[in-house]
C-alpha positions, 0 to 999 in steps of 0.5 A: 724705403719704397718698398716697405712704405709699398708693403704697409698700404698692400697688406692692410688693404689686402686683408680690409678688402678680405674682410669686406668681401666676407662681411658681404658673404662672398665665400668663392674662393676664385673670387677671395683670390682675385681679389688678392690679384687684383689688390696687388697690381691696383695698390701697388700701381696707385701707391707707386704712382702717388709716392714718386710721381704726384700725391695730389688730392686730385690725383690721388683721388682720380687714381681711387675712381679708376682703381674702383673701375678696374676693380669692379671689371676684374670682379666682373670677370669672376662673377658676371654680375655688373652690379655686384662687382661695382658694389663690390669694388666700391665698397672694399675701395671705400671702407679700405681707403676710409680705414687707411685714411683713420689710420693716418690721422690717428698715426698724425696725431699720436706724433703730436702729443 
């Protein structure tokens, strides 16, 4: 069961986060796939942390910050420019923690009717 609830928030924040990065004209394919790394240790950390341990606001919420840090400093690595992997990282986080949180009401919503 953890493992599927893992997989349904990776693979859609996988392929926003994609998206984003597209949209903003990113084409190097060393950055795509960092990404993609990235995504896989910060997503399933967070998620796995959120499920088993506490799904507080607060945690959840510090636990979206540090995962924008860690992001923007992976991203760093690949392009050496700070302020575009900040910029980066915070708007794939946004849009895909955004888009998720959508997809939860709508989710709600749809077993209330």
């Amino acid at each position: 069961m953890v493992k599927q609830l893992l997989l349904y928030a990776l693979i859609p924040t996988i392929l926003i986060e994609l998206a984003v990065l597209l949209f903003l004209r990113e084409r190097r394919a060393r950055v795509l796939a960092a990404s993609v790394v990235v995504n896989i240790l910060t997503n399933v950390s967070l998620n796995l942390y959120i499920n088993c341990i506490s799904n507080s606001l607060l945690i959840i919420i510090c636990g979206e910050v540090l995962v924008v840090l860690i992001e923007a400093l992976w991203y760093y690595l690949f392009i050496r420019n700070l302020r575009q992997s900040f910029v980066y990282s915070f708007l794939c986080n946004a849009i895909s923690f955004l888009l998720g949180l959508l997809a939860e009401l709508l989710y709600l919503f749809s077993l209330s009717i």
